[in-house]
C-alpha positions in Angstrom: 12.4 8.1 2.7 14.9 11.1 2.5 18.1 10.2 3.2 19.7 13.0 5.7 22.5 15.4 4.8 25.8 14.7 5.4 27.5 15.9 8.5 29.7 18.8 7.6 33.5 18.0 6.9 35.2 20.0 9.6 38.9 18.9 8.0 37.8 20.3 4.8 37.0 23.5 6.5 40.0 23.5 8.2 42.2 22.9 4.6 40.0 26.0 2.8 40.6 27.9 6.1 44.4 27.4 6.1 44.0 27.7 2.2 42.5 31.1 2.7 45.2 32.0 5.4 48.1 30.9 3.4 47.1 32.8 0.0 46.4 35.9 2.5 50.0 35.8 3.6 51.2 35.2 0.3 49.6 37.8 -1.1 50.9 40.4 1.9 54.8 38.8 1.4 54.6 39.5 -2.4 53.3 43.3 -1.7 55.8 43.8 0.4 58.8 42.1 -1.3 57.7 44.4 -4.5 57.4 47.9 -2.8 60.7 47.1 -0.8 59.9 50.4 1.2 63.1 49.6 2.9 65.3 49.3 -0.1 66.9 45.8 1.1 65.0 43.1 -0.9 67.4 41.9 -3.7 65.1 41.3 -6.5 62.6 43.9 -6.2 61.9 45.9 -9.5 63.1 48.9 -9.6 60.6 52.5 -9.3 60.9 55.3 -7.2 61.0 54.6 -3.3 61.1 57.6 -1.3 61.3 57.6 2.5 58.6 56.8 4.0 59.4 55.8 7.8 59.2 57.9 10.8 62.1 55.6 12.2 65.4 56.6 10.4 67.2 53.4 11.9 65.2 51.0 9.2 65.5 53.6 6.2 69.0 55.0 6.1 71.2 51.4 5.3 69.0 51.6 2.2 70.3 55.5 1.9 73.8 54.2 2.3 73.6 51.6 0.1 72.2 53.4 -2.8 75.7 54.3 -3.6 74.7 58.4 -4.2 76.8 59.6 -1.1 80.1 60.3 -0.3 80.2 61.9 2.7 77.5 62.1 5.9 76.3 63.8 8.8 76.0 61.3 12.1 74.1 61.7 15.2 71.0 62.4 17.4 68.1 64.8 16.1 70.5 67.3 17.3 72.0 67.2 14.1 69.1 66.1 12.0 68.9 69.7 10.9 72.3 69.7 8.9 71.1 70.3 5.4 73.2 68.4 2.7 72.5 70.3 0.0 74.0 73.1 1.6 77.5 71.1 2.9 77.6 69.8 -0.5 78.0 73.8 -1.7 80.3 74.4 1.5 82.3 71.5 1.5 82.1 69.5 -2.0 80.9 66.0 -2.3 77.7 64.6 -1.9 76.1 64.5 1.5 73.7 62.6 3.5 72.1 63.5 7.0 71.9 60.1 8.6 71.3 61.2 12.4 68.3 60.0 13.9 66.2 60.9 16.6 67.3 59.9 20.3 70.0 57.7 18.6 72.3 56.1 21.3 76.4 55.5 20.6 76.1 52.4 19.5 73.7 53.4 16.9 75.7 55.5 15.4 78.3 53.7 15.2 76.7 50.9 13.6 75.2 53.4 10.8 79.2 54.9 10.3 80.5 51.3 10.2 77.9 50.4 7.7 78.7 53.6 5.4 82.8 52.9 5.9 82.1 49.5 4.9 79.8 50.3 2.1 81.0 53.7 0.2 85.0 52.8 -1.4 86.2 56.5 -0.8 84.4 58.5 2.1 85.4 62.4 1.4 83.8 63.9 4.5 82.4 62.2 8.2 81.1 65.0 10.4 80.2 63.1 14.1 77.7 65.6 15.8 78.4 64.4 19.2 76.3 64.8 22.3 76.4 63.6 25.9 75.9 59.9 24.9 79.1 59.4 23.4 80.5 60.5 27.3 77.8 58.3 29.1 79.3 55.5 31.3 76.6 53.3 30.6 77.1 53.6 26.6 78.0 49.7 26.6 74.9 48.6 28.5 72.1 51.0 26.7 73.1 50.4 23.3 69.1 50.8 21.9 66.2 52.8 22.6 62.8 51.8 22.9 62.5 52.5 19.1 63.5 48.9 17.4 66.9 49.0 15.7 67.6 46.5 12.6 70.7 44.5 13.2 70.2 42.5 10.4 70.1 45.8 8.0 73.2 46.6 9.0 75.3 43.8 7.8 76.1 42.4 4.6 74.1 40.0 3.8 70.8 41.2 2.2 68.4 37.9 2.0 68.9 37.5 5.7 66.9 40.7 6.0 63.3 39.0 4.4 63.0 37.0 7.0 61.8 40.1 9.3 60.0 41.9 6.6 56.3 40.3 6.9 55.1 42.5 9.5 52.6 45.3 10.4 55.2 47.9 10.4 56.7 47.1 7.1 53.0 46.6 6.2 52.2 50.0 6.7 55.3 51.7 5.2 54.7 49.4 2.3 50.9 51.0 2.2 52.5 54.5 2.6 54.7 54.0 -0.5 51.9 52.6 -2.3 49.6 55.9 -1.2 53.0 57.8 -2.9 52.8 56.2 -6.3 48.9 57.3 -6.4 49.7 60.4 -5.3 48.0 60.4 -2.0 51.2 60.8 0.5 54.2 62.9 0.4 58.1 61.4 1.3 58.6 61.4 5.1 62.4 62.5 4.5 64.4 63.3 1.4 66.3 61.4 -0.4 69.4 62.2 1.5 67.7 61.9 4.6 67.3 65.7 5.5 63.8 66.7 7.2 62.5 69.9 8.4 61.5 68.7 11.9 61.0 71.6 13.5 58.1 74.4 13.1 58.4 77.1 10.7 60.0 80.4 12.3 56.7 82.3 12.2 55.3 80.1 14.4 58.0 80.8 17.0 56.5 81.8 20.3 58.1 83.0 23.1 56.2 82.3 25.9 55.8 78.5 24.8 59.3 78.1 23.7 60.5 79.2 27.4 58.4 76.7 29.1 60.1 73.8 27.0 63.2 75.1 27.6 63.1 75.5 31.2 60.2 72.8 31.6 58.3 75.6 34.0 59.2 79.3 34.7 62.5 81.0 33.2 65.5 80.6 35.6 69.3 81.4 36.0 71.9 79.2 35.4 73.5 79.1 39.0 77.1 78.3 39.6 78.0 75.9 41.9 80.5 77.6 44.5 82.9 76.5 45.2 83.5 74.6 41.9 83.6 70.8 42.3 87.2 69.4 42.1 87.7 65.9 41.5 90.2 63.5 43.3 92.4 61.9 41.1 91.2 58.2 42.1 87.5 59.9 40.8 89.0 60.3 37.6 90.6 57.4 37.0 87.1 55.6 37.6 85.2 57.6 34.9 84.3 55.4 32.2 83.5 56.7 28.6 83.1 53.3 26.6 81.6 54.6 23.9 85.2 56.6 22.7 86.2 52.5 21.5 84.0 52.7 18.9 84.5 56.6 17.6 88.4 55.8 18.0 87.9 52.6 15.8 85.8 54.8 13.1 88.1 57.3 13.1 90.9 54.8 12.6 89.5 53.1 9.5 89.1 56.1 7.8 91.5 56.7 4.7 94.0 59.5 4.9 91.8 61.7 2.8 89.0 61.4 4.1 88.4 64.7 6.3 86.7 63.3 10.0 84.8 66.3 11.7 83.8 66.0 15.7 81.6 68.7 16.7 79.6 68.8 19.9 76.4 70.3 18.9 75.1 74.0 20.5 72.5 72.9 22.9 70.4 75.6 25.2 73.0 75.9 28.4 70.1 74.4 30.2 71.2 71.0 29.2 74.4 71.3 29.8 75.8 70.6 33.3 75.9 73.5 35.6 79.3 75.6 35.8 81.3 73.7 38.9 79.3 70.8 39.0 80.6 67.4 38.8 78.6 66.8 35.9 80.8 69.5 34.2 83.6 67.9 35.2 83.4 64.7 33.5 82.1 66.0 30.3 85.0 68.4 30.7 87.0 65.0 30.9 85.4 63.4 28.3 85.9 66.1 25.8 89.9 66.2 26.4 89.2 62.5 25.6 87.4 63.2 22.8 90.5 66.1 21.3 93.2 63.7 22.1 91.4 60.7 20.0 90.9 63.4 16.9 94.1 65.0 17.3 95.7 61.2 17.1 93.7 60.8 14.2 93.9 64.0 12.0 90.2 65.1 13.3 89.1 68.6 13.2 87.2 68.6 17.0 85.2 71.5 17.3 83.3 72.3 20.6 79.8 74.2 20.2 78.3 72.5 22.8 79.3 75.3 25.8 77.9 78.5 27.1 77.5 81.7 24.4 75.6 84.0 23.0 74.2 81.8 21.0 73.4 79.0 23.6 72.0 81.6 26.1 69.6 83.0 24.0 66.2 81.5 24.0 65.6 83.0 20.7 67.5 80.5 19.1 65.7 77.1 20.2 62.8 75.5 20.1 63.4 73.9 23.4 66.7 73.1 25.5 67.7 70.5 22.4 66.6 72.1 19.6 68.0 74.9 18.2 66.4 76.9 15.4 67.1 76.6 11.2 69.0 79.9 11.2 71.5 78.3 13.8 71.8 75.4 11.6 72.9 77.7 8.9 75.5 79.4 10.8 76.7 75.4 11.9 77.2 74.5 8.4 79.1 78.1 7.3 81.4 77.8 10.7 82.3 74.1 10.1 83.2 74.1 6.6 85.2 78.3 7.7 87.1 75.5 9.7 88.0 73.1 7.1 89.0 75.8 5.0 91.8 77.0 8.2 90.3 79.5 10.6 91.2 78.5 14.5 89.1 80.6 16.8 85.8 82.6 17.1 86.1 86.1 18.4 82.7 86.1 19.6 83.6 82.8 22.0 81.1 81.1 20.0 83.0 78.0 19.4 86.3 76.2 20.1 88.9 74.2 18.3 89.8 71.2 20.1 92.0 69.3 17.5 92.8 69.6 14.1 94.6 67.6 11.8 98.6 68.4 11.4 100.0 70.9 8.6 100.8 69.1 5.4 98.2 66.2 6.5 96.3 65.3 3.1 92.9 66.0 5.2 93.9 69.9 4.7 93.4 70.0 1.3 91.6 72.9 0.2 87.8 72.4 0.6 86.1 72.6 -2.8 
């Protein structure tokens, strides 16, 4: 008589199936933990690890703390297109562009704090600001719906694997892995400049207007009469976000040169002349000069109507201005630092500059 087979042993399928699962995750942790696409895992082994992320929040306290920079550009995508290699020829030292895209206040100031905390002797800071510095709300909307890292952002680097076993990091981890075999190319450079816009010749009028003006092409009304403010209004206008930018500013060492500019936007995103929304941001810059001028800042104000911010040509739509424009940026900032006060054009303003004899205006090298 046969003797029948044994029942199957559903705990010992259970062991090789949590066996299996366990030497899966193992295997993914150690991938990860040796790419390190993120440039915070203390004992990786060192090789080449290019940016590889499309968000700039996880990639740039890696750029920070790679100890290469001196000196950075801060912001949204506004002024993403700030080249460092050209403001290391303008204004010495050795830049990085760590704006990123859509980046809310408190973004940016975490990224700042992080580089102040991080690099011993900051030469140059430039801030290019934008309306969410002046929004009242700054405190409250402090994120996006991109995630944002806190734990990148302070000092204590094995705090950060906890979070790194993920699909995300999977995936950048896969990308840098694609580099090494030579199948991908760096998102962004190593000092975090991209090319995010199109090239010039594929410029097009007709499209370009409808982004600008989200429909047909239309004047920029006045609003008459002007919008006055009582002073009770004013006194209620909040602007939380100035705490943080006068804190930054205060931390930095008397040599280090702090540059505020409020980027050149189309005039279609900036508030209509006489409105009330021109009023506060009219308040929130004077804020804004008073805080530099305190603090030895050059304040520089791009961000109003001209011939360059009336002239579709320039823009890729009512954010986004053109590489050319970027250019001229870079050459008027550092024609700044070097002493000149106004544009004849009405291009540009000076808002505040730091006081003759300050060590901030040394000569630009």
């Amino acid at each position: 008589m046969r003797t029948p087979p044994s029942p199957p042993s559903w705990s010992g399928y259970v062991k090789t199936l949590a066996a299996t699962a366990l030497g899966l995750v193992g295997v993914l942790l150690a991938f990860v933990l040796v790419m390190d696409p993120y440039r915070n895992v203390p004992f990786s082994p060192p090789m080449a690890r290019p940016l590889m992320d499309d968000n700039q929040r996880f990639l740039f306290p890696g750029v920070v703390r790679t100890g290469r920079f001196d000196s950075a550009v801060f912001g949204t995508s506004t002024g993403r297109l700030l080249q460092p290699a050209h403001l290391d020829r303008l204004m010495g030292g050795r830049f990085a562009n760590l704006s990123m895209n859509s980046a809310m206040a408190w973004e940016q100031y975490r990224i700042a704090d992080l580089f102040l905390r991080t690099v011993p002797a900051p030469r140059t800071m430039i801030f290019t600001l934008d309306q969410v510095w002046c929004a009242a709300d700054a405190d409250a909307r402090r994120t996006t719906f991109r995630p944002f890292p806190p734990w990148m952002y302070d000092d204590d680097p094995w705090n950060d694997l906890a979070y790194l076993l993920n699909g995300k990091t999977l995936e950048i981890a896969w990308r840098l892995a694609e580099y090494h075999m030579g199948l991908r190319k760096p998102r962004l450079g190593d000092d975090g400049y991209e090319r995010f816009v199109p090239p010039d010749e594929q410029w097009d009028r007709a499209k370009v207007e409808a982004k600008i003006y989200e429909g047909p092409k239309r004047a920029i009304v006045p609003q008459v009469p002007p919008y006055v403010p009582t002073e009770a209004e004013r006194q209620g206008w909040r602007f939380p976000a100035l705490v943080w930018l006068e804190e930054l500013l205060a931390r930095l060492p008397a040599e280090a040169r702090p540059v505020l500019a409020f980027m050149p936007v189309h005039v279609v995103a900036q508030p209509p002349p006489g409105s009330d929304g021109e009023a506060r941001e009219r308040a929130c810059k004077d804020r804004i000069a008073q805080l530099g001028a305190a603090a030895g800042a050059w304040v520089v104000d791009f961000r109003i109507p001209s011939r360059i911010t009336t002239d579709d040509a320039n823009y890729w739509d009512h954010l986004h201005y053109r590489v050319g424009i970027a250019d001229w940026l870079e050459g008027t900032l550092a024609e700044v630092l070097r002493g000149r006060r106004e544009a004849a054009d009405g291009t540009w303003r000076l808002l505040a500059e730091p006081r003759a004899g300050s060590p901030r205006r040394a000569p630009v090298s």
